[in-house]
C-alpha angles and dihedrals in degrees: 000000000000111000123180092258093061093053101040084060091048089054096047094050092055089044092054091041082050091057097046078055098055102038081049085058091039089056106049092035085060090039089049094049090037091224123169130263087267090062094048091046091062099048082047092051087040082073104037100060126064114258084350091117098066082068097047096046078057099051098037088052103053086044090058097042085048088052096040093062094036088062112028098172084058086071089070089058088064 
């Protein structure tokens, strides 16, 4: 029998699986880039506050797509 306990565990725990997820593609996606602490800090904000993270994804997107162009050669690495 499935009560609302059991459900609301099961949806924690993929939530919490989700966010190492995320902070694991956060991090390589700011080692990758070598940006600096101020940068990580955001995606890892982007995941901490609530609906926060529709603004992030923006931002991050438009500063990859900024430092993709900058440096051209660094699109090979990936």
């Amino acid at each position: 029998m499935v009560d609302a306990r059991s459900v609301s565990t099961l949806i924690a725990q993929a939530h919490g699986v989700a966010y190492i997820v995320y902070l694991v593609a956060g991090f390589r996606l700011w080692y990758m880039l070598r940006w600096g602490a101020a940068r990580m800090l955001l995606i890892i904000s982007g995941g901490l506050i609530p609906f926060f993270s529709f603004f992030v994804e923006r931002k991050v997107a438009s500063l990859v797509t900024k430092d993709l162009k900058e440096n051209p050669n660094a699109v090979s690495r990936y």
